[in-house]
KOLSE-539609 format. One line per field, with one value per atom (N, C-alpha, C, O, CB): residue number from 1; chain; x, y, z; residue in three letters; atom name. Coordinates in steps of 0.05 Angstrom, whole numbers. Glycine has a CB too. Layout:
N
i NUM,... .
ch A,... .
east X,... .
north Y,... .
up Z,... .
aa Ala,... .
at CA,... .
This chain:
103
i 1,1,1,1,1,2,2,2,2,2,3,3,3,3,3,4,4,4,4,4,5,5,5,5,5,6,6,6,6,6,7,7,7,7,7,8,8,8,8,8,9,9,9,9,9,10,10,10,10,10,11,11,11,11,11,12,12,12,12,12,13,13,13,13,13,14,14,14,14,14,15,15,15,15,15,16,16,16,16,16,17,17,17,17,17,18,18,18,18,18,19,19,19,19,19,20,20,20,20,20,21,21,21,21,21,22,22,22,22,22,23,23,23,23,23,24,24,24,24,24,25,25,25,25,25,26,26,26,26,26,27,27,27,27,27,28,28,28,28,28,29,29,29,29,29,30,30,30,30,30,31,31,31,31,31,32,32,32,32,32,33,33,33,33,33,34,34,34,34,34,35,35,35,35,35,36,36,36,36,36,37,37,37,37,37,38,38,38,38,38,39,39,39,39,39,40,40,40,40,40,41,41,41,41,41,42,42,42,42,42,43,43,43,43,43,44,44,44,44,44,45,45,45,45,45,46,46,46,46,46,47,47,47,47,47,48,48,48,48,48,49,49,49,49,49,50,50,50,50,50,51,51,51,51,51,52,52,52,52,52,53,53,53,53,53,54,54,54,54,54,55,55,55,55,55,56,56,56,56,56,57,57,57,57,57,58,58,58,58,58,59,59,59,59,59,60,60,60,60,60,61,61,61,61,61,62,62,62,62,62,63,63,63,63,63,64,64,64,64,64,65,65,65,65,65,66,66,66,66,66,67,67,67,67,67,68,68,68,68,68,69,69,69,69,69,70,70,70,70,70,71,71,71,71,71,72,72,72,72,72,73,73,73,73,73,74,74,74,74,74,75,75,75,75,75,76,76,76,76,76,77,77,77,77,77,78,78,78,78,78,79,79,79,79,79,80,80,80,80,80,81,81,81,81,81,82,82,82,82,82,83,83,83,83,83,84,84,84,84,84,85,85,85,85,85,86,86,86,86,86,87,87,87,87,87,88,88,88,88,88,89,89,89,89,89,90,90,90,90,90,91,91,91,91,91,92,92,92,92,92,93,93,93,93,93,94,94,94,94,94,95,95,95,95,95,96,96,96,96,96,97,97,97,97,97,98,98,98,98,98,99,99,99,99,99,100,100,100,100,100,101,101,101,101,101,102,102,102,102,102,103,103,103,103,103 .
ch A,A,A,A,A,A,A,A,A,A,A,A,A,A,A,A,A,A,A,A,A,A,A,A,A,A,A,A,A,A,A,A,A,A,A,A,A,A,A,A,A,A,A,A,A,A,A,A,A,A,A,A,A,A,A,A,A,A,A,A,A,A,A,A,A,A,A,A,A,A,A,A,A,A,A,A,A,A,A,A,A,A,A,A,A,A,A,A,A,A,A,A,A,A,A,A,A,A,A,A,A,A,A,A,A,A,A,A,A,A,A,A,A,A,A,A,A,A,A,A,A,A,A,A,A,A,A,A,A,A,A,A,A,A,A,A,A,A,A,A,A,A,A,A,A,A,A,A,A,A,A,A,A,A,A,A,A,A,A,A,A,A,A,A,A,A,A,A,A,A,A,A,A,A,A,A,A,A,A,A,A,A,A,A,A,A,A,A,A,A,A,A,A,A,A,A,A,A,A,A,A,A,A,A,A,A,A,A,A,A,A,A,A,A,A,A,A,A,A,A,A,A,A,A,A,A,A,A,A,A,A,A,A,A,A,A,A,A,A,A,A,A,A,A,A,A,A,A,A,A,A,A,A,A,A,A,A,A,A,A,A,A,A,A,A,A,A,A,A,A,A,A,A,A,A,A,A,A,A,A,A,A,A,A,A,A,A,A,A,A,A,A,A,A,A,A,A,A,A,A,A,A,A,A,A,A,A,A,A,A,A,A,A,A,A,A,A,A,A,A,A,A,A,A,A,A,A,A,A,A,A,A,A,A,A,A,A,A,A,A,A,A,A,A,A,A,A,A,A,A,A,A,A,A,A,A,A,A,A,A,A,A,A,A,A,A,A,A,A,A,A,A,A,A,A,A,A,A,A,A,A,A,A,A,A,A,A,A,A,A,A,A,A,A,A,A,A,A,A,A,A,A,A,A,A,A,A,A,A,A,A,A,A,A,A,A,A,A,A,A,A,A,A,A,A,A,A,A,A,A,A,A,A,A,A,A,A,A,A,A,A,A,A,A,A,A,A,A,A,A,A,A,A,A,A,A,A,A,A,A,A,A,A,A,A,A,A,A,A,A,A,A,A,A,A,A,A,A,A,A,A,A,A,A,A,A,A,A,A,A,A,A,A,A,A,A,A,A,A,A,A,A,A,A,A,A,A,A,A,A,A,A,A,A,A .
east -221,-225,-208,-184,-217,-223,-204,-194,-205,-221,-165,-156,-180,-201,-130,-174,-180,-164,-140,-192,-175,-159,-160,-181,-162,-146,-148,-139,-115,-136,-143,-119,-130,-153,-112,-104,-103,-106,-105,-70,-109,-128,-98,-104,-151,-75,-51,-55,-51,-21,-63,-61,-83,-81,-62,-112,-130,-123,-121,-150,-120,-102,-86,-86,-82,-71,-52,-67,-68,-39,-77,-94,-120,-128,-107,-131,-140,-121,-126,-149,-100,-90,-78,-74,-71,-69,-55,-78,-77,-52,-106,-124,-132,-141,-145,-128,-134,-113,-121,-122,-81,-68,-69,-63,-47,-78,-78,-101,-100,-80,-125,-145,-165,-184,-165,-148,-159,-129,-130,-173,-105,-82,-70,-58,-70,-68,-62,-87,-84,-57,-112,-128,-138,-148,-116,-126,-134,-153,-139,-112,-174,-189,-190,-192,-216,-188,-185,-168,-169,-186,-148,-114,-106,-88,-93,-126,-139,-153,-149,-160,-172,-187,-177,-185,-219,-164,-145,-128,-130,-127,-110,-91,-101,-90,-87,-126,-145,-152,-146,-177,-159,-174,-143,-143,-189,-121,-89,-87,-82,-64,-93,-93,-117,-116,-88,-135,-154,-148,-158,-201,-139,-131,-100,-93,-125,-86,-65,-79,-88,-39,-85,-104,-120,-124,-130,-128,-150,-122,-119,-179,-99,-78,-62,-56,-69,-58,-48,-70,-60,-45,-96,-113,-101,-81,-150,-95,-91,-69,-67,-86,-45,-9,-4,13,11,-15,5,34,47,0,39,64,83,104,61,78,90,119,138,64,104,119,138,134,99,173,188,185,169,214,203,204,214,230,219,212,226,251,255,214,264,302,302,297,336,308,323,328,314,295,352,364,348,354,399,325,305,277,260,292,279,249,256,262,224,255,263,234,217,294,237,210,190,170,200,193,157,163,185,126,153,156,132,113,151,146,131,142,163,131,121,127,119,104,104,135,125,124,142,148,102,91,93,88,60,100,91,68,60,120,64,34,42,44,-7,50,57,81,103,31,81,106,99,106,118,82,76,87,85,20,98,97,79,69,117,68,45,68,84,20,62,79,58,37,94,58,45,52,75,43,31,34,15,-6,23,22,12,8,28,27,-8,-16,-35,-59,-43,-13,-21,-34,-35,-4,-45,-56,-83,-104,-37,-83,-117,-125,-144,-122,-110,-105,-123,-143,-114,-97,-105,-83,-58,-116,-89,-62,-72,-95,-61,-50,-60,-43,-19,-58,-58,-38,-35,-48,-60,-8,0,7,-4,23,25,21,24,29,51,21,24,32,22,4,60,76,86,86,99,93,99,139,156,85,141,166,201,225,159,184,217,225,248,222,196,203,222,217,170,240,253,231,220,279,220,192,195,177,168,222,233,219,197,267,236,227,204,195,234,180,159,144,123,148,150,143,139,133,170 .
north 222,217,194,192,243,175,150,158,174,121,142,149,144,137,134,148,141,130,135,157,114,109,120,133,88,121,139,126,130,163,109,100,119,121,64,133,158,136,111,182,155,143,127,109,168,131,114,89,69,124,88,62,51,29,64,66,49,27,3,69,45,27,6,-16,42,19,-12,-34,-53,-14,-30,-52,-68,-91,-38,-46,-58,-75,-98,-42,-66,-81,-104,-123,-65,-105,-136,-149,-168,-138,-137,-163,-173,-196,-161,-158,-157,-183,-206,-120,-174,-192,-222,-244,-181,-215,-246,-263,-287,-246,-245,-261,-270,-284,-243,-252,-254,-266,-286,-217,-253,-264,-282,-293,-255,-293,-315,-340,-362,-308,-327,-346,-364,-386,-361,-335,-348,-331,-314,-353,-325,-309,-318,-301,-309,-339,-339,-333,-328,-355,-333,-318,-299,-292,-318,-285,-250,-246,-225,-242,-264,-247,-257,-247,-251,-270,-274,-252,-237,-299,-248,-224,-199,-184,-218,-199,-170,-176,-158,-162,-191,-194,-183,-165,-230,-202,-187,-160,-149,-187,-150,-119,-109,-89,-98,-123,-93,-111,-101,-85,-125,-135,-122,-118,-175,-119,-92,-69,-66,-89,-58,-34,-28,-7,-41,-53,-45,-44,-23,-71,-60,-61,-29,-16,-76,-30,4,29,44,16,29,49,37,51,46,25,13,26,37,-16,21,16,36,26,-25,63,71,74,74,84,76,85,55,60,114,38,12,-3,-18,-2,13,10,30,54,13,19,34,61,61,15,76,103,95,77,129,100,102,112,134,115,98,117,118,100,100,145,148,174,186,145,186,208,225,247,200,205,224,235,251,203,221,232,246,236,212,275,288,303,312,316,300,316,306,312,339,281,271,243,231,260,238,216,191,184,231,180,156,128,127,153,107,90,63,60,95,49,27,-9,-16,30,-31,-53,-69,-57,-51,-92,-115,-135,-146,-134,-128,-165,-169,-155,-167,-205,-221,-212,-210,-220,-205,-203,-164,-152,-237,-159,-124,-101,-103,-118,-86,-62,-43,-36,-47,-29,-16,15,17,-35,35,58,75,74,74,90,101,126,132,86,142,172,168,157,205,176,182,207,218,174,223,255,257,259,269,254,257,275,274,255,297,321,313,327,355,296,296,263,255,311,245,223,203,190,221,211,200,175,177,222,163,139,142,141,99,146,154,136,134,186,121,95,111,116,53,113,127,109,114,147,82,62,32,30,68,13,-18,-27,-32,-31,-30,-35,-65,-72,-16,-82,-106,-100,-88,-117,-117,-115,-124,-123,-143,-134,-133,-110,-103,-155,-93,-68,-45,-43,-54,-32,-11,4,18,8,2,24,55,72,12,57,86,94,105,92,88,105,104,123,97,83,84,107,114,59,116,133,158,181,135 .
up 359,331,322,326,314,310,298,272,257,294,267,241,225,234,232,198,178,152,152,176,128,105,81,80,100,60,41,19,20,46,-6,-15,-41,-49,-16,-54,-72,-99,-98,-69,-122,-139,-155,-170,-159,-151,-162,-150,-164,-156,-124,-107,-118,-131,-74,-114,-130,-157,-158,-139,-176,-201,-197,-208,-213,-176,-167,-166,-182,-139,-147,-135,-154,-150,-110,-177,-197,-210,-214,-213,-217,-241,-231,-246,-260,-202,-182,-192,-207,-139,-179,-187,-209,-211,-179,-228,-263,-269,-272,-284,-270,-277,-262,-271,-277,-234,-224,-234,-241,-192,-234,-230,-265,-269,-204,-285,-314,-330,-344,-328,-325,-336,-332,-350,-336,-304,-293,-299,-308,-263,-290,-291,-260,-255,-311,-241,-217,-208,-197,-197,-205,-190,-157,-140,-204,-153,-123,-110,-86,-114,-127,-112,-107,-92,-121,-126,-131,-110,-99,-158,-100,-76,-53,-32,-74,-53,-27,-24,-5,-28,-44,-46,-33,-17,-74,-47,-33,-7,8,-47,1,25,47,63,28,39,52,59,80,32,26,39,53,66,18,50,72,97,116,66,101,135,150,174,133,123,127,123,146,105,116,116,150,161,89,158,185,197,208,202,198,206,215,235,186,185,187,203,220,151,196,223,245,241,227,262,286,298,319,283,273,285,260,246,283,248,235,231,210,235,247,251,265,277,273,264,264,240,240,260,227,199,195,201,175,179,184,155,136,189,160,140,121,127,147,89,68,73,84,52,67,66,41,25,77,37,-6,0,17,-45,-13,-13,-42,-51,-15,-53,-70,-51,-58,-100,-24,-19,1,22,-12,-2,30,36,22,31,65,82,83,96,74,62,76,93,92,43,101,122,114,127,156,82,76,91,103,45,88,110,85,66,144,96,78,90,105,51,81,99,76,55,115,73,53,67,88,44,36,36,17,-3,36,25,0,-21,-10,-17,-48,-55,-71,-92,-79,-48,-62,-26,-2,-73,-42,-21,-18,-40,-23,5,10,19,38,38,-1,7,20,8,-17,41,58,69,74,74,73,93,118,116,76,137,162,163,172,183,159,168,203,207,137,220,247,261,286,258,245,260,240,244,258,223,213,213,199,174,230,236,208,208,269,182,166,149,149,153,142,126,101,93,136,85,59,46,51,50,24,11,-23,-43,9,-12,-45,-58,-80,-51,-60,-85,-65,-40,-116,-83,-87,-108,-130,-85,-97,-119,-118,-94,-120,-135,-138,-130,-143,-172,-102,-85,-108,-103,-55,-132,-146,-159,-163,-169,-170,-183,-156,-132,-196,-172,-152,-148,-166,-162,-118,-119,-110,-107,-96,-106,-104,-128,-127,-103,-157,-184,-183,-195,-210,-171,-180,-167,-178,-178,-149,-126,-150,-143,-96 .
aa Unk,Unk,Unk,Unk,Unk,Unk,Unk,Unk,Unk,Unk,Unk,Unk,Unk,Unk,Unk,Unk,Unk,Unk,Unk,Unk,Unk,Unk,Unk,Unk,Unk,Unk,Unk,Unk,Unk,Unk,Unk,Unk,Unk,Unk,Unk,Unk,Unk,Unk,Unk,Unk,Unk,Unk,Unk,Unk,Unk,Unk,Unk,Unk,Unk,Unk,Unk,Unk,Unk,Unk,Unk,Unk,Unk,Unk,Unk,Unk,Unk,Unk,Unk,Unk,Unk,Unk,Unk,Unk,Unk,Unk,Unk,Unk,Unk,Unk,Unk,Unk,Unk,Unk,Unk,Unk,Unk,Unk,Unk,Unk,Unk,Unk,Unk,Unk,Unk,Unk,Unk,Unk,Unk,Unk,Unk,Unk,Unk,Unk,Unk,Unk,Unk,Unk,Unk,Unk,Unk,Unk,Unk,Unk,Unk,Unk,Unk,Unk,Unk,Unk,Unk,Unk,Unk,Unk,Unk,Unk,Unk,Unk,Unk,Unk,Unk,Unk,Unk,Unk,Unk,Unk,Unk,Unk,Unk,Unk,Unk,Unk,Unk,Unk,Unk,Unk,Unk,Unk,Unk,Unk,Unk,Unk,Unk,Unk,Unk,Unk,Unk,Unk,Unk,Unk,Unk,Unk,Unk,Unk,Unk,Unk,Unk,Unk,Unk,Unk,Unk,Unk,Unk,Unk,Unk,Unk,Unk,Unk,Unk,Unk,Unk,Unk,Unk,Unk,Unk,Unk,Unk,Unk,Unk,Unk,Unk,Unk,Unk,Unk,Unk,Unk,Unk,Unk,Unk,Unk,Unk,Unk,Unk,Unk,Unk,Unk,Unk,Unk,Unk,Unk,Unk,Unk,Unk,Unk,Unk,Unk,Unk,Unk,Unk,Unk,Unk,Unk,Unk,Unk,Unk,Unk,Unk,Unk,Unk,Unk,Unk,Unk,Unk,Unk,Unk,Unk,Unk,Unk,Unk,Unk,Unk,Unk,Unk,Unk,Unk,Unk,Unk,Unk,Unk,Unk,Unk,Unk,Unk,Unk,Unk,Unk,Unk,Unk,Unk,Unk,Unk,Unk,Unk,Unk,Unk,Unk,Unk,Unk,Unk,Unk,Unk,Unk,Unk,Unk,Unk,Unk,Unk,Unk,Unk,Unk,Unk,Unk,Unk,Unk,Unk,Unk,Unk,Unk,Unk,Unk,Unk,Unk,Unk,Unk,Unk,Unk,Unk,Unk,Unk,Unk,Unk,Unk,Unk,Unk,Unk,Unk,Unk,Unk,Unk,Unk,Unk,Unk,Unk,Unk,Unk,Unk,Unk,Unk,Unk,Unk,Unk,Unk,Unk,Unk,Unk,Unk,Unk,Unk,Unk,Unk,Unk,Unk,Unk,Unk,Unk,Unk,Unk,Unk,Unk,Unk,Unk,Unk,Unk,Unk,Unk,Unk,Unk,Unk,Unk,Unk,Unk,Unk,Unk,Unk,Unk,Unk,Unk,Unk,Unk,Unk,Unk,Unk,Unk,Unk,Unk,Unk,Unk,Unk,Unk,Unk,Unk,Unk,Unk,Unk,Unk,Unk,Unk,Unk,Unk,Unk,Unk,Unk,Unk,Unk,Unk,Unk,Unk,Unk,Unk,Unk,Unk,Unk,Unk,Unk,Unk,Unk,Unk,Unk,Unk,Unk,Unk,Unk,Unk,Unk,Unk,Unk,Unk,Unk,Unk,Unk,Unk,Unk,Unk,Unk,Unk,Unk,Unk,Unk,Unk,Unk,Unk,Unk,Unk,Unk,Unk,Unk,Unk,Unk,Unk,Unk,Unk,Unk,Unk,Unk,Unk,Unk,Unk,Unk,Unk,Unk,Unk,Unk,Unk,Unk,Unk,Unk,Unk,Unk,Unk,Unk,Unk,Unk,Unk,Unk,Unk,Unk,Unk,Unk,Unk,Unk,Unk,Unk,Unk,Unk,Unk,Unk,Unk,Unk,Unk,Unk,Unk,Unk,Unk,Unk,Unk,Unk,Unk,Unk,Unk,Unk,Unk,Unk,Unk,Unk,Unk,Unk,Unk,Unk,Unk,Unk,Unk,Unk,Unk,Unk,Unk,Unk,Unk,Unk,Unk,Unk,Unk,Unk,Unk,Unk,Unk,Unk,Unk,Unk,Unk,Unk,Unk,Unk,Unk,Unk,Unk,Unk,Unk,Unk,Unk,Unk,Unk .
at N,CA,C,O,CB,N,CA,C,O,CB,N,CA,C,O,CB,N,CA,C,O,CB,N,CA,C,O,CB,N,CA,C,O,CB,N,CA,C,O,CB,N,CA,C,O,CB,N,CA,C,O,CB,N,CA,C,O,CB,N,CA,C,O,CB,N,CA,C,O,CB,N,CA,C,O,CB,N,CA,C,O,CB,N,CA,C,O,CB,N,CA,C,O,CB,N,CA,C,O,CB,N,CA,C,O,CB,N,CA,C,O,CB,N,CA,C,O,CB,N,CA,C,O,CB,N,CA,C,O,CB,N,CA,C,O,CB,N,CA,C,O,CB,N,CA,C,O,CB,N,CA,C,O,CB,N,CA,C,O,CB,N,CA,C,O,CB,N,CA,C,O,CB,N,CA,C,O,CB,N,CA,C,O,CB,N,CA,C,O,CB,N,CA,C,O,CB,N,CA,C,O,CB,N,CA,C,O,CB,N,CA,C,O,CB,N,CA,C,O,CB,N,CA,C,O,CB,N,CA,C,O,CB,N,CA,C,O,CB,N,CA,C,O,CB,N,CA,C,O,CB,N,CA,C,O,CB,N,CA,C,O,CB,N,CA,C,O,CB,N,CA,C,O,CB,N,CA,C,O,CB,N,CA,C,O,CB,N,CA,C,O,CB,N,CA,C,O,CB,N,CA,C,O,CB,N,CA,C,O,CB,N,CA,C,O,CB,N,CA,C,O,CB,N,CA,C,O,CB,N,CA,C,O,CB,N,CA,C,O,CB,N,CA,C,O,CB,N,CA,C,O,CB,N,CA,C,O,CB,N,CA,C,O,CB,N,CA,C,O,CB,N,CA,C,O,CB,N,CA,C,O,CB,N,CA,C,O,CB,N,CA,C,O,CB,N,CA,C,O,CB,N,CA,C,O,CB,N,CA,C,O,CB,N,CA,C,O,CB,N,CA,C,O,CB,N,CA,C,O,CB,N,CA,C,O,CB,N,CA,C,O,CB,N,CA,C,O,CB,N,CA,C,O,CB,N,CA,C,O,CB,N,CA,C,O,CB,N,CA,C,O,CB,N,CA,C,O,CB,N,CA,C,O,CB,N,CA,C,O,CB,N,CA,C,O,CB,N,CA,C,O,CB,N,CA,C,O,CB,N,CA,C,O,CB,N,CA,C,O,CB,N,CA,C,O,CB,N,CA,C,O,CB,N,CA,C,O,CB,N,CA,C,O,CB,N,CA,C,O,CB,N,CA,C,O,CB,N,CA,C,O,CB,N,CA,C,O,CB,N,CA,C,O,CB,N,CA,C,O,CB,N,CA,C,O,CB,N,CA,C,O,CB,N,CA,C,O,CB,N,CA,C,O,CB,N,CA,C,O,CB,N,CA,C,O,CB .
């Protein structure tokens, strides 16, 4: 069985609103689909090498074993569920915000 991807409906949003603000607020739409195109090439990335990527350290997240990858200037927070060989993208967060709280 090959992994699979999952990105939960917080991540979805994310990833709407990166492209929203880049590509309507900025006024770049091409920088916007470049941006995207990053992540689903981290995304085929992550099915591949889940577990490539190091663990969240924070003395707020105990027991789950999130993992986290940057593209560009966003973090990709992540679960690996290895017995249903799934990667589940819980947010994309923009790398200056503390993405602990955002968690």
């Amino acid at each position: 069985m090959k992994n699979r991807i999952e990105l939960l409906p917080k991540a979805r949003e994310d990833l709407e609103n990166i492209f929203s603000y880049i590509a309507i607020e900025l006024v770049n739409p091409e920088a916007a689909s470049n941006l995207i195109n990053q992540f689903e090439t981290k995304f085929t990335e992550l099915l591949l090498f889940p577990l490539s990527y190091p663990l969240v350290k924070s003395k707020f997240i105990f027991q789950i074993n999130l993992r986290k990858c940057i593209v560009g200037n966003y973090i990709i927070v992540y679960f690996y569920n290895k017995k249903e060989k799934l990667v589940e993208i819980i947010r994309v967060i923009y790398s200056i915000i503390d993405y602990l709280e955002d968690l």
